[in-house]
C-alpha positions in Angstrom: -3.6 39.2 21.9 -3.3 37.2 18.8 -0.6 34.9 18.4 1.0 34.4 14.8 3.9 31.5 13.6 6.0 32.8 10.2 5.5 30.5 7.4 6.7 29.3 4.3 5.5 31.1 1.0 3.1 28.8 -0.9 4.0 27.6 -4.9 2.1 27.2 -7.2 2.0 24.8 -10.7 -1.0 23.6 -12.9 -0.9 20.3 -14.8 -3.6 17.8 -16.1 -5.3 14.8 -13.9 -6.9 11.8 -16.4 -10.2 11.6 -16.7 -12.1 9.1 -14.4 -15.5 8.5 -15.7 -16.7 6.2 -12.8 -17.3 6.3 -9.0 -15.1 4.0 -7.0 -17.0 0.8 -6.6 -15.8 1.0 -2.5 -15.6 3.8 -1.2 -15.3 4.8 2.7 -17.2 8.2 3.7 -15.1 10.5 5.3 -15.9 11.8 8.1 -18.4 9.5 9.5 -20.4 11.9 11.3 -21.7 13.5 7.9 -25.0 11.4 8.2 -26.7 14.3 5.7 -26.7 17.0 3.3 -27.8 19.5 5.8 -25.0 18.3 7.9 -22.7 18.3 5.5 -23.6 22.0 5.1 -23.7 22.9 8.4 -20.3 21.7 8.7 -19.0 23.0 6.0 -20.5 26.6 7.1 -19.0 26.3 10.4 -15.5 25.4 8.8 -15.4 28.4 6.2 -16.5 30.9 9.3 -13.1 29.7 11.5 -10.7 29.7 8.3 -12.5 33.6 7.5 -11.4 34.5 11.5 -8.0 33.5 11.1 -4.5 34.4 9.0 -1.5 32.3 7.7 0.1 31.4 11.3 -2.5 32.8 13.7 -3.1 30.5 16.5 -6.7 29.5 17.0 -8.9 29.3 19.8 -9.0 26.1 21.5 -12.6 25.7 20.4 -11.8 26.4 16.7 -9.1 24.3 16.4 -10.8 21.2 18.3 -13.7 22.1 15.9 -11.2 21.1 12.6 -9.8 18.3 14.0 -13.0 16.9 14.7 -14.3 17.5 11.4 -11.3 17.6 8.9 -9.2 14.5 7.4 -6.1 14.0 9.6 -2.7 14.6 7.5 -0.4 13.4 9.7 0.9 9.5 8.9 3.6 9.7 11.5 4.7 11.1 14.9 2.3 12.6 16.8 0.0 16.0 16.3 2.9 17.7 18.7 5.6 16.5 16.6 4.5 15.7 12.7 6.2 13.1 10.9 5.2 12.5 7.4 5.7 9.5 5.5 4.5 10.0 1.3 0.3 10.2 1.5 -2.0 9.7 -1.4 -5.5 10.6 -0.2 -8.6 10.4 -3.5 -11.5 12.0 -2.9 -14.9 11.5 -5.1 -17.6 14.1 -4.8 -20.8 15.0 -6.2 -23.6 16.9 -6.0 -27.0 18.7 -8.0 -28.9 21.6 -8.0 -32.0 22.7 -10.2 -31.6 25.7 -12.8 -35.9 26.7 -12.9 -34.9 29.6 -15.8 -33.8 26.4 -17.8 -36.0 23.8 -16.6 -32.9 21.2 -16.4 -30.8 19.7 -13.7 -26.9 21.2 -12.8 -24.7 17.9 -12.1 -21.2 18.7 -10.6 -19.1 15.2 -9.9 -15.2 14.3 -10.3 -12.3 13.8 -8.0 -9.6 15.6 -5.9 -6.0 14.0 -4.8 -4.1 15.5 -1.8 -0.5 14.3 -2.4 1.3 14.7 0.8 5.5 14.4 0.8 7.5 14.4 3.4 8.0 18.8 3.4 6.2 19.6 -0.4 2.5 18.3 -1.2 0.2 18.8 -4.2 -3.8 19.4 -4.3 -5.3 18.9 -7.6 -8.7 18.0 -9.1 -10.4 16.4 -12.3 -14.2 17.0 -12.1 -17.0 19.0 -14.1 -20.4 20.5 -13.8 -22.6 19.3 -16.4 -26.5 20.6 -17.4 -28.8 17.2 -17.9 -30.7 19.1 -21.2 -27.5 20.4 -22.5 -28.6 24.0 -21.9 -26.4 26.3 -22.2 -25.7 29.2 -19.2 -24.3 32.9 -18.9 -21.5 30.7 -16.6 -20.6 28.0 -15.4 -17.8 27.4 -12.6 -15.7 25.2 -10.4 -13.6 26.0 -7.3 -11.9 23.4 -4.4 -11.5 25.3 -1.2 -8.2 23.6 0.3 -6.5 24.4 3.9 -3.5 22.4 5.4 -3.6 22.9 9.2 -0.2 22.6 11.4 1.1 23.5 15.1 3.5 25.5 16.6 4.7 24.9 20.2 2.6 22.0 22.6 -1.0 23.7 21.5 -0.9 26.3 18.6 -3.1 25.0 15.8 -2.5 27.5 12.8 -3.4 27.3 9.0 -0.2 26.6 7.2 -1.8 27.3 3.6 -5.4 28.3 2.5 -6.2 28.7 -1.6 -9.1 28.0 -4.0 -8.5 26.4 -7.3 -11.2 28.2 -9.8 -12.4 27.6 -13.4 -15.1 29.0 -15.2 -16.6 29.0 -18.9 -19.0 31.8 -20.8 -21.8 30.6 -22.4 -21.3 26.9 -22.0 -23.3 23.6 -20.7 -20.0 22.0 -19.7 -17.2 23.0 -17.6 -14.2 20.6 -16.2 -11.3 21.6 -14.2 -8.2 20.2 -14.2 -5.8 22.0 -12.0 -3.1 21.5 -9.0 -1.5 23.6 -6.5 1.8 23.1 -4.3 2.5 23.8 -0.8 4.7 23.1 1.8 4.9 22.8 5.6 3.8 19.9 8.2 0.4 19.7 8.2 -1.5 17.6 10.7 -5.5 17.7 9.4 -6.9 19.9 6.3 -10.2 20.4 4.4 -11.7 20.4 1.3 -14.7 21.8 -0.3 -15.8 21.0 -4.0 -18.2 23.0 -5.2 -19.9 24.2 -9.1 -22.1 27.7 -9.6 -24.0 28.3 -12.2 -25.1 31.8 -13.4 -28.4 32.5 -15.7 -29.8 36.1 -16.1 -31.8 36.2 -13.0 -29.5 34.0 -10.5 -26.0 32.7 -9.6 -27.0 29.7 -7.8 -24.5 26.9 -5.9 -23.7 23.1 -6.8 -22.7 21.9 -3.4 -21.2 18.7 -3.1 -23.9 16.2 -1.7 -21.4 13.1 -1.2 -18.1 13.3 -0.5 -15.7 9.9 -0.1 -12.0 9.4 0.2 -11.3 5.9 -1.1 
């Protein structure tokens, strides 16, 4: 039988990140082992199939949970993983990626930055970045979404997701599209993920701009 752990109710709030223009000049990937796109992929594919098996609170499977601490960004800047502690966190992330539009013959860039600002109890997810066409052709859509989930424990061994949201954009008939946007939540969370990512709809195909780099820095 499933186990589940009553949470907090998430809040929300939208404000505006400046505009950064470059790439950090050093920059640490994060997490080593994604040596590759088709990695980064796979990775990413296996992450969004354990969040999709599990609810706010519901304790995952051993394997699942050693799966996300493996792969996602460790939260926790004090304590223990039993016992959370959190001092004040700034983590930057700087993503980008590409993918081809063959109605328009041009290429879909998608690059900007994310911030997970983690407090002691209350932390704040927001993001600054765009998808851009090279040729300036304009498409039926264009949009952006960040996939963010906060992971925390309950007991010795219960790994559970302590909040799970997307924050989405999208413009009509357009060759530019930024986001700027933020989200609060609160709990102790010991690891999370991200997941940038841009689509792009023409009027014979939606079609994905996955991130190809990601760095925290």
């Amino acid at each position: 039988m499933k186990k589940f752990l009553s949470v907090g109710v998430v809040a929300m709030s939208l404000l505006a990140v400046p505009v950064a223009n470059a790439a950090p000049e050093t920059s640490q990937q994060i997490p080593a082992s994604f040596m590759s796109q088709k990695q980064q992929l796979e990775i990413q594919k296996k992450i969004d199939q354990i969040n999709q098996k599990y609810g706010i609170g519901e304790v995952f499977s051993p394997e699942d949970a050693q799966f996300i601490q493996k792969y996602g960004t460790k939260a926790s800047t004090k304590g223990s993983e039993i016992s959370p502690s959190l001092d004040v966190k700034n983590d930057k992330w700087y993503f980008k990626g590409m993918a081809i539009s063959n109605e328009k013959n041009s290429v879909l860039r998608m690059e900007g930055y994310a911030y997970v600002d983690l407090g002691v109890v209350n932390h704040t997810v927001s993001t600054n970045f765009f998808v851009k066409d090279s040729r300036e052709e304009y498409h039926r859509k264009l949009s952006n979404s960040l996939h963010f989930t906060a992971y925390g424990v309950v007991g010795r061994d219960g790994f559970v997701k302590i909040a799970d949201f997307t924050l989405y954009n999208e413009c009509s008939n357009a060759n530019f599209c930024q986001q700027n946007k933020s989200q609060d939540f609160s709990g102790l969370p010991v690891y999370y993920t991200l997941t940038p990512k841009s689509t792009f709809t023409d009027s014979f195909a939606e079609v994905d701009v996955p991130y190809s780099e990601m760095f925290k820095f």
